[in-house]
Structures are given as C-alpha cells and as structure tokens.
C-alpha positions as CSV (number, residue, x, y, z in Angstrom):
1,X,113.8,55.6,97.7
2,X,114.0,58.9,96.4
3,X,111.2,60.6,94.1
4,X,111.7,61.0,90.6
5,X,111.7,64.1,88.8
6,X,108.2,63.4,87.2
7,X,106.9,62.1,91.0
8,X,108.2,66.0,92.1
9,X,106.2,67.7,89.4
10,X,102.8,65.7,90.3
11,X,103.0,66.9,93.8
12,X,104.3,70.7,93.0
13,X,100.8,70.7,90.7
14,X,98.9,69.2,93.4
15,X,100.3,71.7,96.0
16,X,99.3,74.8,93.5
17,X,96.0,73.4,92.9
18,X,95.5,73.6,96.8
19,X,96.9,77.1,97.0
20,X,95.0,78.3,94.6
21,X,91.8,76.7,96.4
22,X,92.7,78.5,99.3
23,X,93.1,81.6,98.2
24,X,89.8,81.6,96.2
25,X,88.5,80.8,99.3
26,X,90.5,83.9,100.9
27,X,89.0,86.1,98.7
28,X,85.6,85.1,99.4
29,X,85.6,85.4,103.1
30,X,87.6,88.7,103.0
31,X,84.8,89.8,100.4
32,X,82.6,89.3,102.4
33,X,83.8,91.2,105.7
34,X,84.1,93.8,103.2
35,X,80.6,93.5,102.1
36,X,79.4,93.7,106.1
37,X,81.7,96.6,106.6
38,X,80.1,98.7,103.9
39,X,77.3,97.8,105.2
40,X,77.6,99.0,108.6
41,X,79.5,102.1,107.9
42,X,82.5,100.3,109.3
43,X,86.3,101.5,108.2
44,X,87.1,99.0,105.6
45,X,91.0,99.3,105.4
46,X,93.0,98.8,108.5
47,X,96.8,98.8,108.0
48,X,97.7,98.3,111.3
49,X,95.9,94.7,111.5
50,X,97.6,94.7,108.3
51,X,100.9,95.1,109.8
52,X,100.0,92.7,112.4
53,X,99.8,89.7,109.6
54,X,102.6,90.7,108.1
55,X,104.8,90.2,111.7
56,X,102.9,86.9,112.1
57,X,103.7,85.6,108.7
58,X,107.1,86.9,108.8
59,X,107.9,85.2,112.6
60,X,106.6,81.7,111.4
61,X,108.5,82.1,107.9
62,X,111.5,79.4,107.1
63,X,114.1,80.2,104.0
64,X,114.0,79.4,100.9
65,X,111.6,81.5,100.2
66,X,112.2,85.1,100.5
67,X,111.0,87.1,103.3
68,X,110.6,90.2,100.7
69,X,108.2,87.6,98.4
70,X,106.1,86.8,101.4
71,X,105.0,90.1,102.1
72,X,104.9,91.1,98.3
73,X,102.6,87.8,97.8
74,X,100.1,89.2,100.6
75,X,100.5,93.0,99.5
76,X,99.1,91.7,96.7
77,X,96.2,89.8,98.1
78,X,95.4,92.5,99.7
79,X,95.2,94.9,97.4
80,X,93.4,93.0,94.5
81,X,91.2,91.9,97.1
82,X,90.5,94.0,100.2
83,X,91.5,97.6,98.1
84,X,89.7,96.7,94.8
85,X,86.8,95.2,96.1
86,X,86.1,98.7,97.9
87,X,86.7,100.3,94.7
88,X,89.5,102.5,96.2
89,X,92.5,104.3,94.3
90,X,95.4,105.6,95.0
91,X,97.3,109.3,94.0
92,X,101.6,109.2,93.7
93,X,103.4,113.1,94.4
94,X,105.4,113.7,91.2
95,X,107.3,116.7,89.8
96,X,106.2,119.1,87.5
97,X,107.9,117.1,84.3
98,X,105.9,114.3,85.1
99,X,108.8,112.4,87.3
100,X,108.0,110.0,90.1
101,X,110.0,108.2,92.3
102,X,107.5,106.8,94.4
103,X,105.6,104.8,91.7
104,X,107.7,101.7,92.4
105,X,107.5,101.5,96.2
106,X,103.8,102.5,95.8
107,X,102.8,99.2,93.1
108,X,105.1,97.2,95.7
109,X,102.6,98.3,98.9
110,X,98.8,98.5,96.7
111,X,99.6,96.0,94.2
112,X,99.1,95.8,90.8
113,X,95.0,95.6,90.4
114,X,94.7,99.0,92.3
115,X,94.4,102.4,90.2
116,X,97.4,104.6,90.4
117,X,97.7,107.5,89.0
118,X,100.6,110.7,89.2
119,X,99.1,114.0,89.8
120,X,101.8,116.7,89.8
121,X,102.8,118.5,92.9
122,X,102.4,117.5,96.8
123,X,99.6,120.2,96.9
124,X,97.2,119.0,94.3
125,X,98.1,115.1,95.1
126,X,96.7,116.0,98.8
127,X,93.5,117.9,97.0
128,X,92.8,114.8,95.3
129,X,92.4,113.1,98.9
130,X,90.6,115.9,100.7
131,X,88.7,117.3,98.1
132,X,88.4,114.3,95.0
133,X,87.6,110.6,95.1
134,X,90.9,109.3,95.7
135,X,91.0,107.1,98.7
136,X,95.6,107.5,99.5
137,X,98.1,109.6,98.5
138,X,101.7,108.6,98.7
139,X,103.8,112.1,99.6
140,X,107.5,112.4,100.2
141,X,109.2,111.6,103.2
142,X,109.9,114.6,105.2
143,X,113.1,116.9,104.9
144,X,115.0,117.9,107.9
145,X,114.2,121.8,106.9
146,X,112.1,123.0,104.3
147,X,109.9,125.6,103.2
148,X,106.1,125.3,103.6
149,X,106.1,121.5,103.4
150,X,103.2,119.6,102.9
151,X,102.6,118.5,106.5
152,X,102.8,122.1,107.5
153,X,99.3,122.4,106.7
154,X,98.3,118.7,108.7
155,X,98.6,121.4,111.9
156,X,95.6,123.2,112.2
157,X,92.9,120.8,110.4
158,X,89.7,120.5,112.5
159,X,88.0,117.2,113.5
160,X,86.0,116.8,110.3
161,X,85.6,114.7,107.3
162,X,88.2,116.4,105.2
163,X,90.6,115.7,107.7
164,X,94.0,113.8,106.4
165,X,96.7,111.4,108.6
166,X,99.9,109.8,107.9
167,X,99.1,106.0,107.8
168,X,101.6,103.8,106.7
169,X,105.6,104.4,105.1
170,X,107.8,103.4,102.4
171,X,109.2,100.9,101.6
172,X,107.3,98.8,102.8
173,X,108.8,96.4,105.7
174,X,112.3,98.3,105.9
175,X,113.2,100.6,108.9
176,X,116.4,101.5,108.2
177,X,118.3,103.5,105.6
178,X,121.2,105.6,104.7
179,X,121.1,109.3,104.3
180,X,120.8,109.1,100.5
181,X,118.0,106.6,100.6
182,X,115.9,108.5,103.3
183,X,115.7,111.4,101.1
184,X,115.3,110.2,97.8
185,X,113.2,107.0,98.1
186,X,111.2,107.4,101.2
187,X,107.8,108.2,101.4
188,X,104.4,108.3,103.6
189,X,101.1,107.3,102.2
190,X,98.2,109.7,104.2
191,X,94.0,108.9,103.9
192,X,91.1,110.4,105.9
193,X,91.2,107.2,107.7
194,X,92.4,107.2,111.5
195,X,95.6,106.3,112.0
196,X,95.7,102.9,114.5
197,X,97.5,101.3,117.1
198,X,99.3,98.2,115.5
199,X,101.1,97.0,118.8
200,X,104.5,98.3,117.7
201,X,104.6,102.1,115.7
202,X,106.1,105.5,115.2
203,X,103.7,108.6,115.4
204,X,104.5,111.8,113.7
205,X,103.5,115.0,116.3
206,X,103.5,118.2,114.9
207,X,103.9,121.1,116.9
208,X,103.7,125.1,115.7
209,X,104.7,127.8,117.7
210,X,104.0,131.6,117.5
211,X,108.2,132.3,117.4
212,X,111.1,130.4,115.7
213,X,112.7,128.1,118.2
214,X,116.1,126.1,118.0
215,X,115.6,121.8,117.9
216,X,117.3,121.4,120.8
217,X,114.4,123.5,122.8
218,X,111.3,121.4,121.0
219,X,113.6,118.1,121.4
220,X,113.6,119.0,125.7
221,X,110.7,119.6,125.6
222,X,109.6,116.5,123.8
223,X,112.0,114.3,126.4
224,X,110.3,116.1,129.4
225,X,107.0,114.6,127.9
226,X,108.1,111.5,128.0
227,X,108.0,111.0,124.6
228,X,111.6,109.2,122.3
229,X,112.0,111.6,119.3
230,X,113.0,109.4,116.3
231,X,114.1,112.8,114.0
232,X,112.8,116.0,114.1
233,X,112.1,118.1,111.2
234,X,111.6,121.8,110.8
235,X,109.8,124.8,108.8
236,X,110.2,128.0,109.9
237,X,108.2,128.1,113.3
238,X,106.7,124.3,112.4
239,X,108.6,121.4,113.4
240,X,107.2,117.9,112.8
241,X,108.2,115.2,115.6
242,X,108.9,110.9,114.8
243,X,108.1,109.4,117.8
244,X,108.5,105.8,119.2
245,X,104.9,104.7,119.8
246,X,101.6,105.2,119.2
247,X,99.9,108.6,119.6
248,X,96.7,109.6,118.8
249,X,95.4,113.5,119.5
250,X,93.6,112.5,123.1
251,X,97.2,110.6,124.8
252,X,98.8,112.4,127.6
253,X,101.7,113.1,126.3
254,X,100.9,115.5,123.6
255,X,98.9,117.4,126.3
256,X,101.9,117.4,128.6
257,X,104.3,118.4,125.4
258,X,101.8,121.8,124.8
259,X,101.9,122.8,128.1
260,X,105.9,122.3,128.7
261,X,106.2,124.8,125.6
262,X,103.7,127.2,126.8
263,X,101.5,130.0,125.3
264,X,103.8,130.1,122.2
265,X,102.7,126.7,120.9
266,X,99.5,127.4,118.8
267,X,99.4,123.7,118.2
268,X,100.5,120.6,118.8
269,X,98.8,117.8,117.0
270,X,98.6,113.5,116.2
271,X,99.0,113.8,112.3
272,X,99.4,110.0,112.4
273,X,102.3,107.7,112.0
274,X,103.1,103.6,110.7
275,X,103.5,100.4,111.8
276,X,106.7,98.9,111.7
277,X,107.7,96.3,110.1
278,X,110.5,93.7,110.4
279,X,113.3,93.4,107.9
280,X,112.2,91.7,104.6
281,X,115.8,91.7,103.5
C-alpha cells in the first residue's frame, strides 16, 4: 500500500530533523579540531583534504540531487564552519570602477558567512594578503601574454612568512572551459598557506630567464623534465607553466627543468597549483 501524501511529509520532517542533528554535531567536532589546531600552531585550512571529500562525496552520489548542490551544500559547511570559526576573510581583484567578476564564483567556493570584500586592483588585493589581515585573495586566471602580471612577482619571493601560493581555482569543481570562459570567469584564489598534495592536481611552475625566449624552447625544455605542460603563459622574459601533478619547490623535476635551461634561468619556482575536481555539471 502506498504512503499518503501526509505519511510522506511526517517522514521528510523526520529526515530534516536528523540532518540537522547531524550537522550540529558536524560543527562541533570540526570546531573542535579547529580549536586543537590553533592550539598547536597547526595549518587550519587544508583544501586539498578538502578536495578529497568533495571526490568521495561526489563518487558515492546518486541523481536526483544535483552534483553541483552537493558540493555547494558542503562549501558551505565549510565555510560557515571551518573558515568562520578561524575568523578568516577573504579579498576579490576588481577593477578600478568597482567591477568584479569573481564575486560570484568566490561566495559559491567560501560561502556566504565568510567576509568578502573588493579591493581594487590585483596589486593591492595581493597587499591585503601579504601585508594586511586577510587570510585569501581571489586573482584572475592567467593571460596567455601580458604585461607585468600579478604572478610575475610569485618568482623571486624568499622562504618567509610573507610568502604567497596559488591554492585552489575557479569555479569550483569544473576543469573545462571554452576560450571565452577561461578568460573572463576564471580565477585562482592564493594564501600564505602551502600549497598540498590532494592525490590528483595541477601545479603552476614559474620560470624567469635573463633573455626573452620563444614557448616552444621553455615547452622542450619542460618535456625533457619530464614534466606535461597544461598551458603556458608568458610576460616578457617570465613565462608561468600548468602542469599535471603535484609540485612543490624541493621535486626533481623543477631542479632538472633549471638546469636543462641553463645559466639564463634566474629562477624557476613552485608558486602552487589546485586540486581537481570532478564535473559538478
């Protein structure tokens, strides 16, 4: 015998009240991991295990509901819980007449309890982060060529405090896009927290030479590494590398990559990457 409308409505309130238990209950225990971490001067957000519940969710996940609400359900766990219990906040790039494209894809990744605000210019969002109290900053994705961009100056930071990495991209659970879409609505979010391994990432290497070289010498060079060069993207005599995998500044590879290009490479540096994702659409 099938249920009655009023039979279906007693258990869908019964099945909220239990959710909601358990998600009170969520937010104690994360709270108090939180509480430990501060406590032992331990990093308290860490995308990539981050990225690693969002691939378990997303693997055990049946239709009807959407794979996109799943992940913005637990983006916003996370943030209300894990982010605003630390008391962190977040910076958005925006042009000079107060314009920001970014906002949207930046509320879907922190949430909606974290504190957002636009600062205007790439340059003074990343001063906010190095210099100020704000814990992120989301920046544009990078341009295929561009004059000074703001990773340009990623290069030559030293192993100290003020020192910034690429941590995680935008949107949020979607790898691929059109040409259109990867320039206008792309973005990186960077923190003085260490980018980490997630099981399954891109790295961005940046490399800067003494002399202007053509792409097809850095991508050789990058293939004689070892390394799979997603895009490269170029600045005068900078050139920023997407790689498959995870780098950080003591692998191999980026060793092996600054000696292949010789005495004209006055750096070659890990200035993070993300985790990917699987679809949400």
């Amino acid at each position: 015998m099938s249920k009655t409308l009023s039979e279906i409505r007693v258990e869908i309130d019964s099945i909220d009240n239990q959710v909601h238990d358990l998600l009170m209950q969520r937010a104690d225990l994360v709270s108090s991991v939180a509480m430990a971490k501060k406590k032992e001067g331990l990093q308290i957000v860490h995308p990539a295990r981050e990225a690693k519940l969002m691939r378990r969710l997303l693997s055990r996940h049946k239709a009807p509901l959407p794979r996109a609400t799943v992940v913005r359900i637990w983006r916003e766990l996370i943030g209300s819980v894990s982010l605003l219990q630390a008391g962190l906040s977040v910076v958005v790039s925006s042009d000079n007449r107060g314009g920001c494209i970014y906002w949207d894809v930046a509320k879907n990744y922190f949430g909606s309890a974290i504190p957002m605000t636009k600062i205007s210019g790439v340059t003074n969002t990343i001063a906010e982060v190095r210099d100020g109290d704000a814990y992120f900053a989301v920046l544009p994705w990078p341009a295929a060529e561009s004059q000074s961009p703001w990773w340009d100056s990623f290069l030559n930071q030293n192993d100290d405090e003020k020192k910034l990495s690429v941590i995680c991209a935008l949107p949020y659970g979607q790898s691929t896009f059109d040409s259109e879409m990867a320039v206008d609505s792309r973005a990186v979010i960077v923190s003085k927290i260490d980018f980490m391994p997630s099981d399954d990432d891109i790295s961005f290497i940046g490399v800067k030479l003494g002399v202007e070289a053509s792409l097809d010498r850095i991508k050789i060079a990058a293939k004689d590494a070892g390394l799979s060069v997603l895009n490269l993207f170029r600045a005068d005599d900078s050139y920023l590398l997407e790689v498959t995998g995870y780098y950080n500044q003591d692998s191999k590879m980026i060793e092996t990559l600054q000696k292949i290009l010789g005495d004209e490479c006055l750096y070659c540096k890990a200035v993070g990457g993300y985790p990917v994702i699987p679809h949400i659409t």
